[in-house]
C-alpha positions as CSV (number, residue, x, y, z in Angstrom):
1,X,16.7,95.8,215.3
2,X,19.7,95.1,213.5
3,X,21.0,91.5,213.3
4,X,24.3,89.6,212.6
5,X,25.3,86.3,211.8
6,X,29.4,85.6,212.6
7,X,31.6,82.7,211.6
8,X,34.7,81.7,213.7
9,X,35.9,78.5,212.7
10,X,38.6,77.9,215.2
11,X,39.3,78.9,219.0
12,X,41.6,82.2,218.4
13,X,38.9,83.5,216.1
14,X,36.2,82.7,218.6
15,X,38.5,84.5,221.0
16,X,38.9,87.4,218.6
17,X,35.4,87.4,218.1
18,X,34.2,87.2,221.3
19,X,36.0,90.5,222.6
20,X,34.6,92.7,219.7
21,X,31.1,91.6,220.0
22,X,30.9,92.0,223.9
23,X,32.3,95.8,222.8
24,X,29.8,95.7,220.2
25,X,27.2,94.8,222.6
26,X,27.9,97.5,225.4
27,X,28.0,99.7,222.2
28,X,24.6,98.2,220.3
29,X,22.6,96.5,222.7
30,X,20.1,96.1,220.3
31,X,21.9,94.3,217.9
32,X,21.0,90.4,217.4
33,X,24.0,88.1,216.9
34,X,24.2,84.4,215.6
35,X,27.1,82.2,214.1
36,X,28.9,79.4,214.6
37,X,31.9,80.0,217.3
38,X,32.4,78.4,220.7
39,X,32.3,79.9,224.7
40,X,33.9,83.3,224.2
41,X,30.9,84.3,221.5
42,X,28.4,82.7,224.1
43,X,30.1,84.8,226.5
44,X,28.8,87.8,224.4
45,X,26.0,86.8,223.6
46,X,25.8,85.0,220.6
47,X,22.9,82.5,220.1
48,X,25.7,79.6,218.3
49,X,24.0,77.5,216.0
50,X,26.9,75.1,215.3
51,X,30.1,75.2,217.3
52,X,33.8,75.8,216.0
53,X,35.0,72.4,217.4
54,X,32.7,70.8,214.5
55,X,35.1,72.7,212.2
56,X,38.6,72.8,213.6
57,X,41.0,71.3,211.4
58,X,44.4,71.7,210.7
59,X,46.2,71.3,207.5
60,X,45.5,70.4,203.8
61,X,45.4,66.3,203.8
62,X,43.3,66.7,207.3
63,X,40.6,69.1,205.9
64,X,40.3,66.5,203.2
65,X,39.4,63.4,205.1
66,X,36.8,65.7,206.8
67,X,35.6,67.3,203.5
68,X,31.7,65.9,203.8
69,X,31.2,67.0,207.3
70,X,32.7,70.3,207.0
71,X,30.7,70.6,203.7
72,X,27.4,69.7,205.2
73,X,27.9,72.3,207.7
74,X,28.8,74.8,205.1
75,X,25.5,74.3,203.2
76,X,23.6,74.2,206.6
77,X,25.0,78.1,207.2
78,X,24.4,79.2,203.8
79,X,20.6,77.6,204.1
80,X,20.5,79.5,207.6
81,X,21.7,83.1,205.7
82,X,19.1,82.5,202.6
83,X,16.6,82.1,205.5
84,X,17.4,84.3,207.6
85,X,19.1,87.2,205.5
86,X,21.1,89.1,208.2
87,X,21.8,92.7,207.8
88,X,25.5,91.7,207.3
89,X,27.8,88.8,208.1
90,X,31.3,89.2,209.7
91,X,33.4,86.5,209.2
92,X,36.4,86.1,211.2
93,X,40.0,84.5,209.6
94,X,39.5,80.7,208.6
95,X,39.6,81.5,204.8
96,X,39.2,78.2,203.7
97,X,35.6,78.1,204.7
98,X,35.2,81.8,205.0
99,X,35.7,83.3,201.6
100,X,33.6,80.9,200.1
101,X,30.7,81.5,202.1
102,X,31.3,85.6,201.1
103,X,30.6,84.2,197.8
104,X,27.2,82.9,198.7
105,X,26.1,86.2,201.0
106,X,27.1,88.3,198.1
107,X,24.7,86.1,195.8
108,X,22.5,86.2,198.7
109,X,22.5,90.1,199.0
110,X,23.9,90.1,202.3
111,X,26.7,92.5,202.9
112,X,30.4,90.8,204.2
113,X,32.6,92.0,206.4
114,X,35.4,90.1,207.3
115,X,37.7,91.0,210.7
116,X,41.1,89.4,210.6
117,X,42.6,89.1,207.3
118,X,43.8,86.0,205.5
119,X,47.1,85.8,205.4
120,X,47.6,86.9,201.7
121,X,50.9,88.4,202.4
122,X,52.0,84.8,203.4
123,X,50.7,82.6,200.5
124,X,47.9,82.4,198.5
125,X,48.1,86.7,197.5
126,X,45.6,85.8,194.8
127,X,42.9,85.8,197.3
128,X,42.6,89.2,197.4
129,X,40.5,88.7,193.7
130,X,37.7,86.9,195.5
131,X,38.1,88.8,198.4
132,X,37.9,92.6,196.7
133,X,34.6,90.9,194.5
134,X,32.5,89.1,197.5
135,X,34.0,91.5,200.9
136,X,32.2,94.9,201.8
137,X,35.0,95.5,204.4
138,X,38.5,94.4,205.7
139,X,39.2,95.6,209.2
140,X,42.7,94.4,209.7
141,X,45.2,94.1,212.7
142,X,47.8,94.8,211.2
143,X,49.4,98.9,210.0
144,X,51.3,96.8,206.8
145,X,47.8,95.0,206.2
146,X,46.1,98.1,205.5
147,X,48.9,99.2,202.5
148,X,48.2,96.0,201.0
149,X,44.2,96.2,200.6
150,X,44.3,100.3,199.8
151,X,46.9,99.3,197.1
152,X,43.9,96.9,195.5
153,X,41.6,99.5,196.4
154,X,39.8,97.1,198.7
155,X,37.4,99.0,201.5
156,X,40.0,98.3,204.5
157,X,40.6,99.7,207.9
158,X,43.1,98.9,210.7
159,X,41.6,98.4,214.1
160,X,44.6,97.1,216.0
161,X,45.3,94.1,217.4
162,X,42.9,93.2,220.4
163,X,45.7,91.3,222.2
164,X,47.6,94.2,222.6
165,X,44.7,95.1,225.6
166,X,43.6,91.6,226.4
167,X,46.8,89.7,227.6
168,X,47.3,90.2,231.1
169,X,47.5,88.4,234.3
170,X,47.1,90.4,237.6
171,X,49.3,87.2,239.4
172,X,53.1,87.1,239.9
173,X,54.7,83.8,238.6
174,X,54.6,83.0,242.4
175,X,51.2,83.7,242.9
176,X,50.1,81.5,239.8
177,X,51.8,78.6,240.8
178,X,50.2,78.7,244.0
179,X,46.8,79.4,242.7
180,X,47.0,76.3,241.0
181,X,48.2,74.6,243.9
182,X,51.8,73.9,242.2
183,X,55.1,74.4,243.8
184,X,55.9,77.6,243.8
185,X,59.7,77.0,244.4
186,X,60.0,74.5,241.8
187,X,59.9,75.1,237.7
188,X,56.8,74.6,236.1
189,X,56.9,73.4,231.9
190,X,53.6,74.1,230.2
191,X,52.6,72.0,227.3
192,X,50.4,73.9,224.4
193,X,49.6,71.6,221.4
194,X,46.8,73.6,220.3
195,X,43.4,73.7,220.1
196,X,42.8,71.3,216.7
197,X,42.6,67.6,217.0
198,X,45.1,67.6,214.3
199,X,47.5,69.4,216.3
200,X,47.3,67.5,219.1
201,X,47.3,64.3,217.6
202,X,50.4,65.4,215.9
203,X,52.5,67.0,218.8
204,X,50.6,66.0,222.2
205,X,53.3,62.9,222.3
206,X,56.0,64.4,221.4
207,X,55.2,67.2,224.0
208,X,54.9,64.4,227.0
209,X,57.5,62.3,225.2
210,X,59.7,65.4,225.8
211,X,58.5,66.2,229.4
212,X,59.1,62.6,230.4
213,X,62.7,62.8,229.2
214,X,63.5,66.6,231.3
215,X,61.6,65.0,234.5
216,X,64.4,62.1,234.1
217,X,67.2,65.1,234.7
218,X,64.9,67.2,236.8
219,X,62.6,65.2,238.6
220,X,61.5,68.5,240.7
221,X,59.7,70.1,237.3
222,X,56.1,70.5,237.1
223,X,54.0,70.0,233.7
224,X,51.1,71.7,233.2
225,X,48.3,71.3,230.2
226,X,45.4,74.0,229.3
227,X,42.5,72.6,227.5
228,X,41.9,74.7,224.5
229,X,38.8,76.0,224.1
230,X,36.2,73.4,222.3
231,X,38.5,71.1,223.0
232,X,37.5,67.8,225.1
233,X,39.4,66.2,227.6
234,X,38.4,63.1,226.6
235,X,40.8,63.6,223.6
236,X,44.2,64.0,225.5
237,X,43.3,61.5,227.9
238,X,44.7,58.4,226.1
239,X,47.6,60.1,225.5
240,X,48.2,60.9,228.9
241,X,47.2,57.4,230.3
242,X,50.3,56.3,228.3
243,X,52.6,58.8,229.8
244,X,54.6,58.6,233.0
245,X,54.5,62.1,233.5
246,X,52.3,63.4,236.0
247,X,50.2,66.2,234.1
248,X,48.2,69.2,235.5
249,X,45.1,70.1,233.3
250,X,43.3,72.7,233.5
251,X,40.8,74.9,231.7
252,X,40.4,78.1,231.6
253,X,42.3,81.2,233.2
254,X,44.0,81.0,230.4
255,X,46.6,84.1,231.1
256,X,46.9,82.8,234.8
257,X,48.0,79.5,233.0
258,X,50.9,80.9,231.3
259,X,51.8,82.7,233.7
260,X,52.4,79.8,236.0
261,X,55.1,78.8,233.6
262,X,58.3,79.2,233.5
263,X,58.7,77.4,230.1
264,X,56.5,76.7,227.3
265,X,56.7,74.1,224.3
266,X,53.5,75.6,221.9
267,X,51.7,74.7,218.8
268,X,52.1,77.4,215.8
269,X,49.3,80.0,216.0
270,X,47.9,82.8,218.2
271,X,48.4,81.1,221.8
272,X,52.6,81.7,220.8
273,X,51.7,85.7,220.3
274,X,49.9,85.6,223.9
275,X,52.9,83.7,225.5
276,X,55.3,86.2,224.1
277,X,53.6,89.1,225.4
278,X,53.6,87.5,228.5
279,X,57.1,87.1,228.8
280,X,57.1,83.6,229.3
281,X,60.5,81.7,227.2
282,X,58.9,79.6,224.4
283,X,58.8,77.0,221.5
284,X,56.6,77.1,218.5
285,X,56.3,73.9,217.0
286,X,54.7,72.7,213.8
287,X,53.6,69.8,212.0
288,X,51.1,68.6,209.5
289,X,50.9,65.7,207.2
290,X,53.9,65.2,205.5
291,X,52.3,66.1,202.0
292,X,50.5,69.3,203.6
293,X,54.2,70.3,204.5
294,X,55.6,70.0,201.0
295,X,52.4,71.8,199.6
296,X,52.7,75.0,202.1
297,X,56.9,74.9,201.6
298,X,56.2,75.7,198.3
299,X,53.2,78.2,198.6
300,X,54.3,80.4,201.7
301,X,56.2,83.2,201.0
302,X,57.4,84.2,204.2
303,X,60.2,82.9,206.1
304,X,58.5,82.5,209.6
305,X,55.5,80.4,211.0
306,X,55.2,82.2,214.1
307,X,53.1,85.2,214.6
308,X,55.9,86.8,216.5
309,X,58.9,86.3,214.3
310,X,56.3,87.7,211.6
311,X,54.9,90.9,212.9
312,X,58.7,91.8,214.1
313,X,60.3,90.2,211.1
314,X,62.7,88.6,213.3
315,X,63.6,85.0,214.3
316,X,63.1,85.9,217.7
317,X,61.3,82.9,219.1
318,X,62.4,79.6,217.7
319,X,60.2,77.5,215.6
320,X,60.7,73.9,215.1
321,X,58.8,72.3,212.2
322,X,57.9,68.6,211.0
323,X,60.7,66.4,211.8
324,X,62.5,69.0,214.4
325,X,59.6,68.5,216.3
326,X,61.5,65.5,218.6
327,X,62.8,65.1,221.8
328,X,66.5,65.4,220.6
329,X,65.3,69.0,219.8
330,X,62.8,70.3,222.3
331,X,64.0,68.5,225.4
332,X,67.6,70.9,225.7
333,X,66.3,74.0,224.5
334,X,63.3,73.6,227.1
335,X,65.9,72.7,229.9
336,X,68.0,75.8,229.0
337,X,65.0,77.7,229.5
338,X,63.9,75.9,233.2
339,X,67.5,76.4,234.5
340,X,69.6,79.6,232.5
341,X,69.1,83.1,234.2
342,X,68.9,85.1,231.4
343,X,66.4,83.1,229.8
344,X,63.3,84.9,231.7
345,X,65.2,88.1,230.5
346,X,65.6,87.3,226.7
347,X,61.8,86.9,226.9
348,X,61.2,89.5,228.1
349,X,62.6,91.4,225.6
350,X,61.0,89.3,222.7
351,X,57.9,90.7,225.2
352,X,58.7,94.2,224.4
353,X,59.5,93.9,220.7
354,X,55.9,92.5,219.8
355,X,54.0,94.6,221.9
356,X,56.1,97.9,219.7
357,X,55.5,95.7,216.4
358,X,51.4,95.4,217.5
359,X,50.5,99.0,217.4
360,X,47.6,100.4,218.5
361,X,45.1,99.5,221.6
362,X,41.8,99.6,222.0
363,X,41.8,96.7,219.1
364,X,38.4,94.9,220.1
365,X,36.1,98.8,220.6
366,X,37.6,100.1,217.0
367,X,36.5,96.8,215.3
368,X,33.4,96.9,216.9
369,X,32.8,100.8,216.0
370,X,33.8,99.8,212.4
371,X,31.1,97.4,212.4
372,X,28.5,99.5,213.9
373,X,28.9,102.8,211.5
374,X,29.0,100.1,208.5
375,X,25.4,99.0,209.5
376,X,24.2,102.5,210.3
377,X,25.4,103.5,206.3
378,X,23.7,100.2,205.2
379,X,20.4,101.6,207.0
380,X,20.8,104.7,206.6
């Protein structure tokens, strides 16, 4: 029976994960699957031998003060593939870590596929070296992604983006609200600042800092707060015990969640692409360590942080980054949003923009496929 051993080192690639393997599974049943990921793998059915929160870490300073854990659990895994040799290892985004560990399974004999592409057409192109030596397979999300690894002749295929099927909520704005016993007549701001301690260490205060100042004009607005996925309450808690903003957390039903809102302040990263193809008005914000900052400004070659404004190539959802991350700056663009009519409408535009600029469905069954007929060649 064939077996797998997958590496998600953050909540969107457990998330990303998650929906291929449970395709994989209903596909393969008899296909064994380890890793390190969070609930969404368990979900499928992944035995997890070291969870993504152990790993989740945001920025170049950040990963550095962290170095010997993340290291210890990086020679842990590659003592668990020499062990255990898998018939092949799909590793999902999270570079950093990832494409070092290819390095290992290809010393190892183990073959590498790796689903969700680092973003080499943002910085660090010169990736694709290591990448072309240690990966097996690329299966990509994106149509422009596949150009890029056939023109490096690097095995390559383009399954789609799984979002593009997995966004949805079956409730009205109306109906969410109620479900989470909200008013359903009164507007509802939703705070996102991510699923790294990093991140929320870096824009949870702002975020309530900036809530705080629109429930001064607008005492009727609601705040609500999702709890990532690996990520413990216990960590926003002092930050909210220093807040006089009345807060609604809540975890999971995550879709029914953003729904609920009728504007969002987010951190940079997949949660802004599933807001915009909700059609809920947004903000992405971003901010790292100061140094980290003035590292990436001059290694990113794109002029966009935000998934969105990337796959359409358009500024169409604002970002706010390092410094603009303040009250001055979120506070009137999130009030426009709670009170202007045509802000619900401009969304839903954006909506319809990256759902054109996504592609394909069926995102999370074609990677899984991909994966399947790679093993059957292997054993074949």
């Amino acid at each position: 029976m064939p077996e797998l051993f997958v590496v998600a080192g953050e909540a969107s690639g457990d998330a990303h994960a998650g929906r291929m393997l449970k395709a994989l599974k209903q596909q393969r049943p008899d296909i064994v699957v380890s890793g390190i990921g969070g609930d969404t793998m368990r979900d499928a059915g992944v035995e997890i031998v070291t969870d993504f929160a152990e790993l989740a870490v945001m920025g170049l300073v950040e990963v550095i003060k962290r170095y010997a854990h993340i290291k210890a659990i990086f020679d842990k895994t590659v003592e668990h593939l020499a062990t255990n040799k898998p018939d092949a290892l799909i590793l999902v985004d999270y570079p950093g870590f990832n494409l070092k560990l290819a390095k290992k399974a290809h010393e190892l004999g183990i073959p590498v596929i790796y689903y969700i592409s680092p973003k080499i057409w943002a910085w660090r192109a010169g990736r694709i070296k290591a990448i072309k030596r240690y990966v097996d397979l690329m299966l990509v999300l994106f149509p422009f992604e596949q150009t890029l690894y056939e023109k490096a002749s690097v095995p390559v295929k383009c399954v789609g983006h799984p979002l593009v099927d997995a966004v949805h909520s079956d409730l009205t704005s109306s109906q969410a609200k109620s479900h989470f016993s909200l008013d359903e007549n009164a507007p509802v701001l939703g705070l996102f600042p991510g699923s790294r301690r990093s991140e929320v260490e870096a824009l949870l205060p702002v975020m309530l800092a900036t809530a705080e100042h629109i429930q001064q004009r607008d005492s009727s607005i609601q705040v609500i707060l999702p709890l990532a996925p690996g990520l413990e309450r216990a960590l926003i808690e002092p930050f909210l015990s220093q807040t006089a903003v009345k807060v609604k957390v809540i975890s999971g039903e995550f879709y029914d969640v953003v729904r609920s809102c009728d504007a969002i302040v987010a951190a940079s990263g997949t949660v802004t692409l599933e807001i915009a193809l909700l059609g809920i008005p947004h903000l992405i914000t971003y901010r790292v360590a100061p140094l980290t900052y003035h590292i990436l400004k001059r290694l990113v070659k794109i002029p966009y942080v935000g998934l969105c404004n990337i796959v359409t190539g358009e500024n169409v959802v604002t970002e706010l980054l390092q410094k603009q991350v303040s009250v001055s700056e979120l506070a009137p663009r999130l009030l426009y949003f709670l009170t202007a009519a045509d802000a619900k409408q401009n969304a839903e535009s954006v909506q319809q923009q990256v759902f054109k600029a996504l592609g394909p469905s069926g995102g999370a069954e074609n990677a899984a496929k991909a994966v399947i007929s790679f093993i059957d060649a292997k054993s074949s």
